[in-house]
MARRONU-946053 format. One record per atom (N, C-alpha, C): x negated, y negated, z negated; residue in three letters; residue number from 1; atom name. Coordinates in pm, 1 decimal, decimal comma, padded with zeros to 6 digits. Layout:
# residues N
+----------+----------+----------+---------+-----+-------+
!       px !       py !       pz ! residuo ! num ! atomo !
+----------+----------+----------+---------+-----+-------+
!        X !        Y !        Z !     ALA ! NUM !    CA !
...
+----------+----------+----------+---------+-----+-------+
//
This chain:
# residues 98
+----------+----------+----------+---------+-----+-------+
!       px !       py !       pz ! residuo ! num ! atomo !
+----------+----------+----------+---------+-----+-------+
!  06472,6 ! -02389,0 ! -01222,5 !     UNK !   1 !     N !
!  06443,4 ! -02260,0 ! -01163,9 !     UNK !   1 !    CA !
!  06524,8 ! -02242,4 ! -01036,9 !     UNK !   1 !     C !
!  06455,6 ! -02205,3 ! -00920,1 !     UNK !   2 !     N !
!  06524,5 ! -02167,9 ! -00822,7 !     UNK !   2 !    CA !
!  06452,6 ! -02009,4 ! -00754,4 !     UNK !   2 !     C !
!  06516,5 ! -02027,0 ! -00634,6 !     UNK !   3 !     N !
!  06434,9 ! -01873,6 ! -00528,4 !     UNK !   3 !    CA !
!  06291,5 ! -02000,0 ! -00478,5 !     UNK !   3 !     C !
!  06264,7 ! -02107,1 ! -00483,9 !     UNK !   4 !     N !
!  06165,7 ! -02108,4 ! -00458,6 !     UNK !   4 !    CA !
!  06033,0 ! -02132,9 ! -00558,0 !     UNK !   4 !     C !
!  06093,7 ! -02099,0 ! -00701,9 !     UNK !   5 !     N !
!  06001,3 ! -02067,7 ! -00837,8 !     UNK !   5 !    CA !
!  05869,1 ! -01978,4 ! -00807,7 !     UNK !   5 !     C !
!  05816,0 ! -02008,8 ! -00817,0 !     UNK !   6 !     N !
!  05661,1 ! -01881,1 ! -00820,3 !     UNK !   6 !    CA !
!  05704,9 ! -01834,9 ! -00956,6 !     UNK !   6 !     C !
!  05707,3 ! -01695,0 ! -00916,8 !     UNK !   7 !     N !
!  05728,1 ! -01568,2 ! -01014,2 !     UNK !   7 !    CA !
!  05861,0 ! -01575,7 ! -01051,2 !     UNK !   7 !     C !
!  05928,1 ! -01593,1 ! -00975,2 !     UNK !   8 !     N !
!  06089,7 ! -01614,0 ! -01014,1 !     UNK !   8 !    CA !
!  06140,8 ! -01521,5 ! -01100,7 !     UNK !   8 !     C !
!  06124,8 ! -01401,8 ! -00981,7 !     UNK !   9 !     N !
!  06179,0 ! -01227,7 ! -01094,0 !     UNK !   9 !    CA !
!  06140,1 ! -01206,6 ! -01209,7 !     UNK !   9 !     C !
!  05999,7 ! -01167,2 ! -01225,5 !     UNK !  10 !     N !
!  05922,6 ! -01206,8 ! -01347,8 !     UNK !  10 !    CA !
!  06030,3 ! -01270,6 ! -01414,0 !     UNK !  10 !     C !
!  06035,7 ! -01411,1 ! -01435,1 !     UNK !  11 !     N !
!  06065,7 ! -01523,1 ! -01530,4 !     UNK !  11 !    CA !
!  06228,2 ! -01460,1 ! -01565,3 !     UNK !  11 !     C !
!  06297,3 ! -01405,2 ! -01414,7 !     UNK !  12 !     N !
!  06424,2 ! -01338,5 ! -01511,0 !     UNK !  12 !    CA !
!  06454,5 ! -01252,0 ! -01581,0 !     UNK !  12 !     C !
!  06334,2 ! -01180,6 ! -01551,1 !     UNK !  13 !     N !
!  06325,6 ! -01069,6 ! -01631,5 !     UNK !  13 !    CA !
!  06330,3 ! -01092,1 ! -01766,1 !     UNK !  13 !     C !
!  06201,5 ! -01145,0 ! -01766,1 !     UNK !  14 !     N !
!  06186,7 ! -01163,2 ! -01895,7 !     UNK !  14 !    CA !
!  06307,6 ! -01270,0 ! -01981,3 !     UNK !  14 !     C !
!  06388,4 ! -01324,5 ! -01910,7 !     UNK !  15 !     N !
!  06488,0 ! -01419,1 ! -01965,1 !     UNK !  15 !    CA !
!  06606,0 ! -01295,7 ! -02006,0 !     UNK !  15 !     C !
!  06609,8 ! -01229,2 ! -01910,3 !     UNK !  16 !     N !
!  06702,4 ! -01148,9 ! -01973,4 !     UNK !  16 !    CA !
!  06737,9 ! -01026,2 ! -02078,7 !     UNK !  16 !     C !
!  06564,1 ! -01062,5 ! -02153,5 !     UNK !  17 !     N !
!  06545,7 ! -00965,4 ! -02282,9 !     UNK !  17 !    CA !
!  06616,1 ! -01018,0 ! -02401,7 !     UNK !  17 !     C !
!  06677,7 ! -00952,1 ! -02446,8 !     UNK !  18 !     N !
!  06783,1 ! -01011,3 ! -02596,2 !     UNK !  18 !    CA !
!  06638,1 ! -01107,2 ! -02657,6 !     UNK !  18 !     C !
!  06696,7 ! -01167,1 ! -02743,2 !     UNK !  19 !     N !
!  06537,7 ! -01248,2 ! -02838,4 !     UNK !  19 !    CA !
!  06617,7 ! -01348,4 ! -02890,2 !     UNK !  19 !     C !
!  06542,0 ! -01419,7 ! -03025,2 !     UNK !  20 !     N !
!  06592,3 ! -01495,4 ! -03100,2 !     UNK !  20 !    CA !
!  06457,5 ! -01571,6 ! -03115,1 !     UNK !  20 !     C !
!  06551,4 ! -01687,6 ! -03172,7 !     UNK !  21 !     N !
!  06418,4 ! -01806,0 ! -03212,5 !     UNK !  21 !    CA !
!  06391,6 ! -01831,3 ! -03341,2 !     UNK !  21 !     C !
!  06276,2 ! -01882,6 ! -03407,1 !     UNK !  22 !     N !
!  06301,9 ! -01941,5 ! -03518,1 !     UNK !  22 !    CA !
!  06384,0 ! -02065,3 ! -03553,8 !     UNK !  22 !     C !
!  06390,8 ! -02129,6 ! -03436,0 !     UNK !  23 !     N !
!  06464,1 ! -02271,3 ! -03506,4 !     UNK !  23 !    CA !
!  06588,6 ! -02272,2 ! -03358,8 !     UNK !  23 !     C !
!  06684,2 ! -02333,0 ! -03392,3 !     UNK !  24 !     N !
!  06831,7 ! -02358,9 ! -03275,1 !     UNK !  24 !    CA !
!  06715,8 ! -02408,8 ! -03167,1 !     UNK !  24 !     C !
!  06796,7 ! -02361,9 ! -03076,4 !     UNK !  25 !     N !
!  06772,3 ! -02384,8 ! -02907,2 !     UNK !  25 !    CA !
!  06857,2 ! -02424,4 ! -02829,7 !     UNK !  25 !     C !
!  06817,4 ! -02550,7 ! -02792,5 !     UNK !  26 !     N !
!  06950,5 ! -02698,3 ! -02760,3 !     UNK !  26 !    CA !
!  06880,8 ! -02693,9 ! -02606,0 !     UNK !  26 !     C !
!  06954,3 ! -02657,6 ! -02519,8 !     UNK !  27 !     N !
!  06940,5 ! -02673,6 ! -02419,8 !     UNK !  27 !    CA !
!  07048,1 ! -02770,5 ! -02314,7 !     UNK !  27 !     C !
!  06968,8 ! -02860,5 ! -02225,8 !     UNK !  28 !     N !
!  07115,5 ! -02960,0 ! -02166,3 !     UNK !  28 !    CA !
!  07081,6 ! -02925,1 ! -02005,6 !     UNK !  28 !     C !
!  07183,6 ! -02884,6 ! -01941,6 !     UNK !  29 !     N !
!  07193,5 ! -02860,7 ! -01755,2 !     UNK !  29 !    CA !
!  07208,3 ! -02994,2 ! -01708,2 !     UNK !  29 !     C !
!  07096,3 ! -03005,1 ! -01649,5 !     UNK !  30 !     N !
!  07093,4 ! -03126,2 ! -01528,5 !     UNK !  30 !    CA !
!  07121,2 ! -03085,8 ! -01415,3 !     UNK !  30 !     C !
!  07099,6 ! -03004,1 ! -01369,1 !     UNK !  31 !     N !
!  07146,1 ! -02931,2 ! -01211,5 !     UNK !  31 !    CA !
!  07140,1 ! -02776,8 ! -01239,9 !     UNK !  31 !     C !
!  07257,0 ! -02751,9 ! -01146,8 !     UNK !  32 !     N !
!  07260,7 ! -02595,1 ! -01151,1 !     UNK !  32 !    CA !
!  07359,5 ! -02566,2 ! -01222,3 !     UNK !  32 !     C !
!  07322,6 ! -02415,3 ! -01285,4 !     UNK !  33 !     N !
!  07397,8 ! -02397,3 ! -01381,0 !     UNK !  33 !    CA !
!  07344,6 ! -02266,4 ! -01431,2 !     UNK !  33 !     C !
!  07394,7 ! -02168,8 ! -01517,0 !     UNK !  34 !     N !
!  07335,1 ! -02042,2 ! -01585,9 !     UNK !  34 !    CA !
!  07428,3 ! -02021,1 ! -01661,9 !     UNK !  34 !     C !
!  07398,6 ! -01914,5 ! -01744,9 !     UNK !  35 !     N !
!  07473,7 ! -01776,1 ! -01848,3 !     UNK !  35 !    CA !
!  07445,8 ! -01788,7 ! -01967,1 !     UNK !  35 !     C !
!  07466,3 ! -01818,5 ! -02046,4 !     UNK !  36 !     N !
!  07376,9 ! -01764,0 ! -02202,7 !     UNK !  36 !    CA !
!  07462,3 ! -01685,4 ! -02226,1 !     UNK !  36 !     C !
!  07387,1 ! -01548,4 ! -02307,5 !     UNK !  37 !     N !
!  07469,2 ! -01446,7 ! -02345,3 !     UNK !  37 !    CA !
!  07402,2 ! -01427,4 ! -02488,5 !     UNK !  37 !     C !
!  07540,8 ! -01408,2 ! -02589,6 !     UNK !  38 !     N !
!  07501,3 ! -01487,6 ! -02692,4 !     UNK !  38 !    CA !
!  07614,3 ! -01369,9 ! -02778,7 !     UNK !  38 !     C !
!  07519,9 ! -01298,4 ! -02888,7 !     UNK !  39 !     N !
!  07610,9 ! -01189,9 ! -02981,0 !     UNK !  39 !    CA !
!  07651,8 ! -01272,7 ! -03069,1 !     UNK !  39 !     C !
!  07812,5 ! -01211,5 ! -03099,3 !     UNK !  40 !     N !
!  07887,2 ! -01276,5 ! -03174,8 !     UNK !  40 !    CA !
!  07909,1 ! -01204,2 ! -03263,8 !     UNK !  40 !     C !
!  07986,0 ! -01169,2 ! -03391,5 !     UNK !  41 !     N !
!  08030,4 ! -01079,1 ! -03473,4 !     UNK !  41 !    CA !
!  07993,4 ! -00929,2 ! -03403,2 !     UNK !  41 !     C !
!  08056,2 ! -00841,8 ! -03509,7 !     UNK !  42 !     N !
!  08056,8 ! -00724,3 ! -03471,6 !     UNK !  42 !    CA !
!  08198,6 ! -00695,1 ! -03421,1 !     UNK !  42 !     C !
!  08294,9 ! -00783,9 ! -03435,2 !     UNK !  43 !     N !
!  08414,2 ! -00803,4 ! -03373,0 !     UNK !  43 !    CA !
!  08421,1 ! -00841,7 ! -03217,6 !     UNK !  43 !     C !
!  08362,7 ! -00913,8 ! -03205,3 !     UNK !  44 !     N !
!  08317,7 ! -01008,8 ! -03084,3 !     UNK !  44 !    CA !
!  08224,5 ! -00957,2 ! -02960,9 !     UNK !  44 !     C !
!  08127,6 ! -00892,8 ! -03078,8 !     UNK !  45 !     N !
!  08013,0 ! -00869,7 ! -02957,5 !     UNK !  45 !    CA !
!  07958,2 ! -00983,8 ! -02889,9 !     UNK !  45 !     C !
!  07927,0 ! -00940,4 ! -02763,7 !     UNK !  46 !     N !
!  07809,7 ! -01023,9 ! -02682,6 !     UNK !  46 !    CA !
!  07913,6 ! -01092,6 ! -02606,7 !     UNK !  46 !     C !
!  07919,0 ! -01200,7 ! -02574,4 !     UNK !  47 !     N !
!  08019,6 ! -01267,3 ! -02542,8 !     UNK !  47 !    CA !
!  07916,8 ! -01415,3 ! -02362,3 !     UNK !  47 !     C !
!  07975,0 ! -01428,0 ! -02300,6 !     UNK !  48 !     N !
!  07895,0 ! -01520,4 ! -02219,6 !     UNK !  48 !    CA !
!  07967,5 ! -01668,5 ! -02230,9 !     UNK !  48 !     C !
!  07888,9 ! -01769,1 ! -02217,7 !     UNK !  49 !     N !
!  07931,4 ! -01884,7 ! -02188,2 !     UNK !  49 !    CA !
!  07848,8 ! -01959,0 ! -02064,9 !     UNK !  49 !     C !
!  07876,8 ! -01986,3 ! -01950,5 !     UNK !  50 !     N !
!  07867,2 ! -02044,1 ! -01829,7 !     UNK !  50 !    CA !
!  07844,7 ! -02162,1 ! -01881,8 !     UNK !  50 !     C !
!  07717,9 ! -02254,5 ! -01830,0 !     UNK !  51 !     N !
!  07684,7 ! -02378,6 ! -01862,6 !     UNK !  51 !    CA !
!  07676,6 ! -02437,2 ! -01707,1 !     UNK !  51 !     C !
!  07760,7 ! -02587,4 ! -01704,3 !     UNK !  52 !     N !
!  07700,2 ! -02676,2 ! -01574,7 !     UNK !  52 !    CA !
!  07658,5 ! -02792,9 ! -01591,1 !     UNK !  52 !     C !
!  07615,8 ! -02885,3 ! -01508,7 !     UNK !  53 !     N !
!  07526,0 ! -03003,2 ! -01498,5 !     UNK !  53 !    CA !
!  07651,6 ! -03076,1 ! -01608,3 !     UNK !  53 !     C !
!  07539,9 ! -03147,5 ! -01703,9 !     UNK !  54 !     N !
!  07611,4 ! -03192,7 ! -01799,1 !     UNK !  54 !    CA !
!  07623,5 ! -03161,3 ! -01921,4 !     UNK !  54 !     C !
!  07655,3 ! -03020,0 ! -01942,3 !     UNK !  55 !     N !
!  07680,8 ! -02977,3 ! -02055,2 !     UNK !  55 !    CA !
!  07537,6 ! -02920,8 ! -02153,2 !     UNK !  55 !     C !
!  07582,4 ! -02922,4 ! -02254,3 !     UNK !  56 !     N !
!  07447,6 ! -02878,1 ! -02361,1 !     UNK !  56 !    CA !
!  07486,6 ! -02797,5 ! -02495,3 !     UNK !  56 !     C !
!  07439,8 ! -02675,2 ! -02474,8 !     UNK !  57 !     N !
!  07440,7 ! -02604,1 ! -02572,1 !     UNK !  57 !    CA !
!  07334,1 ! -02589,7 ! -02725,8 !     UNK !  57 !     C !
!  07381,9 ! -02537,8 ! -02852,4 !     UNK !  58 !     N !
!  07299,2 ! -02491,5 ! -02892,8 !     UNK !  58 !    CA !
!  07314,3 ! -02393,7 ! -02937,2 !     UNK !  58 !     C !
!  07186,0 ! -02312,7 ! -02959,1 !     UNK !  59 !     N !
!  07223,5 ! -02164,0 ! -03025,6 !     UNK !  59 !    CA !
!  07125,8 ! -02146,4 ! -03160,7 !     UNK !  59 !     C !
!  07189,0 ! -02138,9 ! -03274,7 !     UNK !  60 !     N !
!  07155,5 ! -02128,4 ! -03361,3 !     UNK !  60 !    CA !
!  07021,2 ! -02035,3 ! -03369,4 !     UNK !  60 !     C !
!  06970,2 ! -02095,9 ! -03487,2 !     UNK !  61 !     N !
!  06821,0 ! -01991,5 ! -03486,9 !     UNK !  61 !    CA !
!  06841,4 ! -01833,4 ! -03561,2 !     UNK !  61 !     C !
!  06756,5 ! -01766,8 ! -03524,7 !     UNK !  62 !     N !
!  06805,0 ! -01630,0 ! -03514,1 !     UNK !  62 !    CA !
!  06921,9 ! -01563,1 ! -03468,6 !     UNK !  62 !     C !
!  06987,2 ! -01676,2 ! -03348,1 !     UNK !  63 !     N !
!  07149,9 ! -01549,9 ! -03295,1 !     UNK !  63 !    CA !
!  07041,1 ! -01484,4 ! -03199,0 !     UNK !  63 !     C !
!  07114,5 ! -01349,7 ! -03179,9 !     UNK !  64 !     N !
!  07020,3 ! -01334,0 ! -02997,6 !     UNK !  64 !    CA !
!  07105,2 ! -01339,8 ! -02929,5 !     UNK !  64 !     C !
!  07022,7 ! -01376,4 ! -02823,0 !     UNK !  65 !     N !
!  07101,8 ! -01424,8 ! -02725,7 !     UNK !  65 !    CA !
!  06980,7 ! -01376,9 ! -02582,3 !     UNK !  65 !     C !
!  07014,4 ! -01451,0 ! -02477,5 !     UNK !  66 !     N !
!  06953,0 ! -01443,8 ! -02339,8 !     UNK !  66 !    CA !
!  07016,3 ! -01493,9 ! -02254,9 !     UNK !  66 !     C !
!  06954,9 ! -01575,5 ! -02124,3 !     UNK !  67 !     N !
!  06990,8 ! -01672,7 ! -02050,7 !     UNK !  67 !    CA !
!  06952,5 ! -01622,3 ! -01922,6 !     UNK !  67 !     C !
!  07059,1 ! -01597,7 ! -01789,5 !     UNK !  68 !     N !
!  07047,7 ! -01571,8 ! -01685,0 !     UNK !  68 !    CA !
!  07113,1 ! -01688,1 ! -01581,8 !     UNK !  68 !     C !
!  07065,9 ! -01653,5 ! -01433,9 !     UNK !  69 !     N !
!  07136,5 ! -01727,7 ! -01329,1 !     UNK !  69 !    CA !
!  07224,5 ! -01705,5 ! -01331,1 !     UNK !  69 !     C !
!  07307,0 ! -01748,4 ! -01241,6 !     UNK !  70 !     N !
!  07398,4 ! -01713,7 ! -01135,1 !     UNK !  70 !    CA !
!  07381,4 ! -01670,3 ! -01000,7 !     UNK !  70 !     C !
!  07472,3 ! -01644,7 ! -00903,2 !     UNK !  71 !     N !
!  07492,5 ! -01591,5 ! -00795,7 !     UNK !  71 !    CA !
!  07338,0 ! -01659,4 ! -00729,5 !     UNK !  71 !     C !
!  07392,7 ! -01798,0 ! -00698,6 !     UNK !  72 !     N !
!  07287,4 ! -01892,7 ! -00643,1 !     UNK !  72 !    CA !
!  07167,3 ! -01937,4 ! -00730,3 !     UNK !  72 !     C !
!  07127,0 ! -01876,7 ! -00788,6 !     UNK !  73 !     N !
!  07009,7 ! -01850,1 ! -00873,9 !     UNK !  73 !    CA !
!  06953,1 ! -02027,2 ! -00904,8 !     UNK !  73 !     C !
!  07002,7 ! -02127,3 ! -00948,7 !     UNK !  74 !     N !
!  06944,6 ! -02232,7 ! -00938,8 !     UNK !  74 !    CA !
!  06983,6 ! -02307,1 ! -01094,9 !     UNK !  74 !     C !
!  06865,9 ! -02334,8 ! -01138,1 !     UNK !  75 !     N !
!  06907,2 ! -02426,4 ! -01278,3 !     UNK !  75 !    CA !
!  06808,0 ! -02545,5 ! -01274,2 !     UNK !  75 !     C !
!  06851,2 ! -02644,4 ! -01319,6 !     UNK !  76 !     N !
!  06759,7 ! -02736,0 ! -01373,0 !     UNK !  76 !    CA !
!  06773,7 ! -02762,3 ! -01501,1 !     UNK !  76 !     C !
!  06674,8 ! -02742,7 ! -01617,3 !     UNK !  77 !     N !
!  06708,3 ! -02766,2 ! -01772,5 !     UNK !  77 !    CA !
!  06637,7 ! -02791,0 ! -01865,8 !     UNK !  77 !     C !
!  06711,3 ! -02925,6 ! -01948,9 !     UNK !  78 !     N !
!  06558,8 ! -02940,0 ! -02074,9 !     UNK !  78 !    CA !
!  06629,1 ! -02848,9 ! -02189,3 !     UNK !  78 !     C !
!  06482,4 ! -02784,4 ! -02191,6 !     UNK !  79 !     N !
!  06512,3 ! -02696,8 ! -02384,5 !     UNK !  79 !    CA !
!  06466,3 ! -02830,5 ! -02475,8 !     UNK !  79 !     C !
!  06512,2 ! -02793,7 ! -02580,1 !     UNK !  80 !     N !
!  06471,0 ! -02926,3 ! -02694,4 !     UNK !  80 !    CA !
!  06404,8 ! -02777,0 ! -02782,4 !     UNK !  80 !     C !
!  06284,2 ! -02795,6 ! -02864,1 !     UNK !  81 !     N !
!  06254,9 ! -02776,2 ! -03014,1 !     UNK !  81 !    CA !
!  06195,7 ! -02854,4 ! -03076,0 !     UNK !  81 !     C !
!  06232,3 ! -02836,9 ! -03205,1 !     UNK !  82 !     N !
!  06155,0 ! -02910,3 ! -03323,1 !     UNK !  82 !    CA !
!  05990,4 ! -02928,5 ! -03312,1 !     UNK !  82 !     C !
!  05992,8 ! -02784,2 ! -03326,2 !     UNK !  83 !     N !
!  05830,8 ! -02697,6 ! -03336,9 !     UNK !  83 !    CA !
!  05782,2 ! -02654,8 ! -03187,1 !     UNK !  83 !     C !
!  05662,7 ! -02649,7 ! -03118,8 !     UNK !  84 !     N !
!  05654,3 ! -02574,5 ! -02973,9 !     UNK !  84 !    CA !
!  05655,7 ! -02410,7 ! -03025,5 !     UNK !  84 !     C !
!  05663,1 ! -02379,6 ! -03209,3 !     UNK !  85 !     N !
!  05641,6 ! -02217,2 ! -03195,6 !     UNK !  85 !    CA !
!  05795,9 ! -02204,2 ! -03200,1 !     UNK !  85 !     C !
!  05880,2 ! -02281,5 ! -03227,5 !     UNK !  86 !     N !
!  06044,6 ! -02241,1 ! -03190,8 !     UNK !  86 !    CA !
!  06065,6 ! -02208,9 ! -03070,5 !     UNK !  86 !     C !
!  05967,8 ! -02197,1 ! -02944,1 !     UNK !  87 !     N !
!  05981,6 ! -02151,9 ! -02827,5 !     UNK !  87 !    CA !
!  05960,7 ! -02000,7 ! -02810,4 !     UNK !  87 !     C !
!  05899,6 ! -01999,2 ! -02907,6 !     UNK !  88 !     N !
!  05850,1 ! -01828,7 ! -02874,4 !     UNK !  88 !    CA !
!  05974,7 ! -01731,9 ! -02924,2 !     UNK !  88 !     C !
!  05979,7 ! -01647,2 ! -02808,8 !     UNK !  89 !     N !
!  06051,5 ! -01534,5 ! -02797,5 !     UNK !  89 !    CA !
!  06065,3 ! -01475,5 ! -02895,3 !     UNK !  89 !     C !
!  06131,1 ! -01412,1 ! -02969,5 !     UNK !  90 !     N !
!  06080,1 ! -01274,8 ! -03100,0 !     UNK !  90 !    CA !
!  06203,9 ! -01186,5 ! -03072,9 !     UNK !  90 !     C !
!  06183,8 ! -01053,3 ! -02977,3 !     UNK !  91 !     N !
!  06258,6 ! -00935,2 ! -02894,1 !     UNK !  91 !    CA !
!  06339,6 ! -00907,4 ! -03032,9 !     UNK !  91 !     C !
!  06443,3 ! -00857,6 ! -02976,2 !     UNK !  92 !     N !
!  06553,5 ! -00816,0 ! -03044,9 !     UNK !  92 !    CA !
!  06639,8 ! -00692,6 ! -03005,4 !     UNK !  92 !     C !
!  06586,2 ! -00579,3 ! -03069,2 !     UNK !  93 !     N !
!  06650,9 ! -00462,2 ! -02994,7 !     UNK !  93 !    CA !
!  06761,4 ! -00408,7 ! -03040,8 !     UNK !  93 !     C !
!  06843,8 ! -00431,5 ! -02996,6 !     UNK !  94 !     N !
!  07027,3 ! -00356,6 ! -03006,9 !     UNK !  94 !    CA !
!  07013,2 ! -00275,5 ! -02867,1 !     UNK !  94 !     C !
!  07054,9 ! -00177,9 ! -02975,2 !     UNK !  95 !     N !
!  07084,3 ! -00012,1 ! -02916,1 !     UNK !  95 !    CA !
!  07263,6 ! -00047,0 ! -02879,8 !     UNK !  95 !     C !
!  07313,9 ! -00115,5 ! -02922,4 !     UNK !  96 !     N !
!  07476,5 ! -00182,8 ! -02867,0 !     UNK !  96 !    CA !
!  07502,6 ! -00238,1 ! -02768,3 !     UNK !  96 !     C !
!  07374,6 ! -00304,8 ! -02697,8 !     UNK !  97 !     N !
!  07401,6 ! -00417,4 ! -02603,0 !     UNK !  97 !    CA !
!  07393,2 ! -00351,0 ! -02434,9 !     UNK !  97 !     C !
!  07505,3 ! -00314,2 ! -02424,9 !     UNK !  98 !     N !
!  07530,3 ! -00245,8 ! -02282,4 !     UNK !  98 !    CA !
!  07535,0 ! -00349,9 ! -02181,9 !     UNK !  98 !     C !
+----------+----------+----------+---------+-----+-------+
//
């Protein structure tokens, strides 16, 4: 994803709606970099972790979470799932998440 994405905004938008998956979401940065914002306890809260070229996360199925740019709006990244319906979104509304 970059500024020269067709439908860029769109696509952040919608990236930046809380949502959970059915199955973990293993994602690895080849270029770029991004945000996952990812609820932790009720101790914890929503907490961010900064990903760069190289690194690979996963996020367990059903945490919510949501994935934004950075400043320089640029990622390159493979998602892994099991299933193609482990891709689908399923919104997650916290009235907490300021």
């Amino acid at each position: 994803l970059s500024d020269a994405t067709l439908g860029i905004e769109e696509l952040l938008e919608k990236f930046k709606s809380i949502h959970t998956h059915s199955e973990d979401e293993v994602r690895a940065i080849v270029g770029g970099h991004g945000t996952f914002v990812i609820k932790g306890t009720e101790e914890t809260g929503y907490f961010d972790i900064e990903l760069d070229p190289g690194e690979v996360i996963s996020v367990p199925e059903n945490t919510p979470h949501f994935f934004t740019l950075l400043d320089d709006r640029q990622v390159l990244a493979v998602r892994l799932f099991i299933n193609p319906a482990g891709w689908v979104a399923n919104p997650y509304d916290d009235p907490s998440f300021a």
